[in-house]
Legacy VTK file of the C-alpha trace (Angstrom):
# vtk DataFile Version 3.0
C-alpha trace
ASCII
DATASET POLYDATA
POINTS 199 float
75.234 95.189 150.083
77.246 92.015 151.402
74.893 91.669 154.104
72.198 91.047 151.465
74.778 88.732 149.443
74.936 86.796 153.013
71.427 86.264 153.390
71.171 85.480 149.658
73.736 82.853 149.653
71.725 81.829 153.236
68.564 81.040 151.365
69.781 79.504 148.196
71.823 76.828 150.423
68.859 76.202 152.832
66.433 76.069 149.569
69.326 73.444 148.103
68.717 71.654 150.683
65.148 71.217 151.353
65.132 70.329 147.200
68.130 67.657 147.822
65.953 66.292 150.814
62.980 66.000 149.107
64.285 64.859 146.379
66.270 62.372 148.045
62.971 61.392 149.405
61.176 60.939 146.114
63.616 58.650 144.860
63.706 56.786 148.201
59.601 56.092 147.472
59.991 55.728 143.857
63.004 52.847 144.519
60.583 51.434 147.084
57.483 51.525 144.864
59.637 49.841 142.468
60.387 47.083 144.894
56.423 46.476 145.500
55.674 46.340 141.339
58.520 44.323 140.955
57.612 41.397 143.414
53.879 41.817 142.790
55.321 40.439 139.125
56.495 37.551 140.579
53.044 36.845 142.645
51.737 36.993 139.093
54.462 34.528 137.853
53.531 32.144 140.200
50.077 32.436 139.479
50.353 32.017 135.855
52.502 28.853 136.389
49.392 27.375 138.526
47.237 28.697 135.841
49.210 26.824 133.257
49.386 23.309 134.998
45.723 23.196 135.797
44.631 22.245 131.977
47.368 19.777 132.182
46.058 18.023 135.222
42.520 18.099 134.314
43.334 16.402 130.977
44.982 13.747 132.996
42.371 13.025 135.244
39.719 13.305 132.885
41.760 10.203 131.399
40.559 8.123 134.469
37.604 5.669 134.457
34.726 6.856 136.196
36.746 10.212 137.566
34.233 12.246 139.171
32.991 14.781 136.612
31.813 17.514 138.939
35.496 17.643 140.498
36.936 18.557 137.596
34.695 20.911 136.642
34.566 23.177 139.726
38.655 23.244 138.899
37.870 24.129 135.115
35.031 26.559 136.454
37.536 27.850 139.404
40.653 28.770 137.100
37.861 30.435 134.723
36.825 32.627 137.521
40.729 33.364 137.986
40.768 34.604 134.538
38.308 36.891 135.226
39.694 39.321 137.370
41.037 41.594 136.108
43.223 44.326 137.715
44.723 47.261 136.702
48.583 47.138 135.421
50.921 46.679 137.960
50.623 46.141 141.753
47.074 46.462 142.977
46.532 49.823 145.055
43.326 48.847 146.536
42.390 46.902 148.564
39.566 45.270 148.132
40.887 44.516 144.452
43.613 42.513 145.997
40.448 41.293 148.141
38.562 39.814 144.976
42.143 38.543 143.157
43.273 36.726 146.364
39.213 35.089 146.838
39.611 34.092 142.938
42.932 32.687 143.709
42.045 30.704 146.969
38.672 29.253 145.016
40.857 27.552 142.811
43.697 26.324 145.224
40.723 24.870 147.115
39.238 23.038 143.943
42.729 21.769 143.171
42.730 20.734 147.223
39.394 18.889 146.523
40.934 17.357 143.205
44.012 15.697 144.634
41.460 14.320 147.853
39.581 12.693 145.360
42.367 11.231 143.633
43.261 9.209 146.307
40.234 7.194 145.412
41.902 6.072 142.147
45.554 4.190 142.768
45.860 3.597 139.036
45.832 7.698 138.118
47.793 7.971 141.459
50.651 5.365 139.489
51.067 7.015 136.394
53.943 9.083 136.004
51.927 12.026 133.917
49.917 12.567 137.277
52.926 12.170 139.820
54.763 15.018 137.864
51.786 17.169 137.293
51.378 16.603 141.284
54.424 17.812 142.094
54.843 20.562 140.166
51.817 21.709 141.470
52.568 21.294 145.198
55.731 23.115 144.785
53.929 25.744 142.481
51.916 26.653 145.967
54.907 26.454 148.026
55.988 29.206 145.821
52.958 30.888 145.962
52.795 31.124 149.644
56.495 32.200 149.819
55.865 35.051 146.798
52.915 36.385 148.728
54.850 36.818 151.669
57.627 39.022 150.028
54.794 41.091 148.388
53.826 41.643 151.603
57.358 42.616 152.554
58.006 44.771 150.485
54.425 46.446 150.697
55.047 46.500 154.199
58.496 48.571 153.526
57.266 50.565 151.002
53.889 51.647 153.718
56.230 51.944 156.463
58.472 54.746 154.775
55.349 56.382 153.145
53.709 56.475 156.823
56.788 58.161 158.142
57.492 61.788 158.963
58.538 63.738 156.739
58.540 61.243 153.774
54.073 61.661 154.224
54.407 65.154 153.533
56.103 64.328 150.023
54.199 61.315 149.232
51.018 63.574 150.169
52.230 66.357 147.428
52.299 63.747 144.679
49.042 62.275 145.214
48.060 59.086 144.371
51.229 58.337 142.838
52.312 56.951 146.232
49.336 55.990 147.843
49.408 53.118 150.482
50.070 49.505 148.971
47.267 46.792 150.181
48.601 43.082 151.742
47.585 39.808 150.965
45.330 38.548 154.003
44.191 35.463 155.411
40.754 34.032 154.171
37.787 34.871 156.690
37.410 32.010 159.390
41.347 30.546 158.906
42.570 31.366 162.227
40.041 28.741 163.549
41.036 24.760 162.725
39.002 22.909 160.608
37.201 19.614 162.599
39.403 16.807 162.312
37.016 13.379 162.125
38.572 9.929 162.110
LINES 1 200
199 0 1 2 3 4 5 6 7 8 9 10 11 12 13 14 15 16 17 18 19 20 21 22 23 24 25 26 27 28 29 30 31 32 33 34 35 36 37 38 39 40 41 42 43 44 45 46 47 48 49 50 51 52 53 54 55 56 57 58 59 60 61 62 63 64 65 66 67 68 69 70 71 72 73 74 75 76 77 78 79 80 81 82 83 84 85 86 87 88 89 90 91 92 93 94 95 96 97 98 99 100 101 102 103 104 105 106 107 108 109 110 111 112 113 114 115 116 117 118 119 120 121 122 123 124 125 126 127 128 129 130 131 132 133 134 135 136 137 138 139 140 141 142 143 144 145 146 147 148 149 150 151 152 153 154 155 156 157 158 159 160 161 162 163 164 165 166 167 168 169 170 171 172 173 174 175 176 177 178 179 180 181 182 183 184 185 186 187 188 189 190 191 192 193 194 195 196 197 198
């Protein structure tokens, strides 16, 4: 009879301590998953900031004499398009979601790009105050930007890299799509090759 008690009491501690590891490994992919939602937020902070200050500069340039209409238009037209994607709550999960956010994003930091170029043209909107403000809070908005993307990708990078691992796969496998692999912000197609420079 004690022999049985032995191999009882064997089984309960080795099932104790599969459960504590995978356990232990749930938590370790839920704290990680966490991580990924949580900076994802801030991507969408960022975002929203941009979003905001776009109106604001428009109005301002629209204020200027003979301001190129069409410019400010593909920005109006540009932050619309931003509006228009829509993704599900929290951190995309999918990649070619992320795809079409980031393309909706990058259309409209390259319409702002275009804006500012054509700016130049006009030193009297360049001079006023209103403008140089807007300006920089914009520049450092995609400093910020750049810099938020990057710790998304960080931390989807972490969270993937733990996932990917043996035996954590297993585990994330069991629960399904619950931890399924976290997508990264990529470059546009064609930006590893330099744009002509012409003098």
């Amino acid at each position: 009879m004690s022999r049985w008690l032995l191999v009882l009491g064997g089984l309960l501690v080795v099932a104790l301590i599969v459960f504590a590891s995978i356990a232990g490994t749930y938590n370790r992919l839920v704290t990680l998953d966490q991580a990924v939602q949580s900076q994802w937020a801030q991507v969408e902070s960022v975002y929203q900031r941009r979003a905001d200050l776009v109106p604001n500069l428009v109005a301002t340039v629209k204020g200027a004499a003979n301001f190129e209409k069409s410019t400010y238009i593909a920005v109006a037209e540009a932050r619309s398009k931003v509006g228009q994607v829509n993704l599900p709550s929290g951190a995309p999960t999918d990649q070619t979601a992320l795809d079409k956010f980031a393309g909706a994003q990058d259309g409209l930091s390259s319409a702002l790009s275009r804006l500012l170029v054509t700016v130049e043209r006009y030193p009297d909107l360049k001079a006023t105050q209103n403008f140089a403000d807007l300006q920089a809070q914009l520049e450092g908005t995609e400093n910020r930007i750049a810099v938020e993307r990057m710790r998304f990708n960080q931390a989807a990078q972490a969270f993937n890299t733990t996932r990917d691992s043996f035996p954590t796969v297993a585990v994330a496998g069991f629960f399904g799509s619950r931890f399924s692999e976290k997508p990264y912000f990529k470059s546009q197609p064609g930006a590893q090759t330099a744009p002509p420079v012409k003098f």
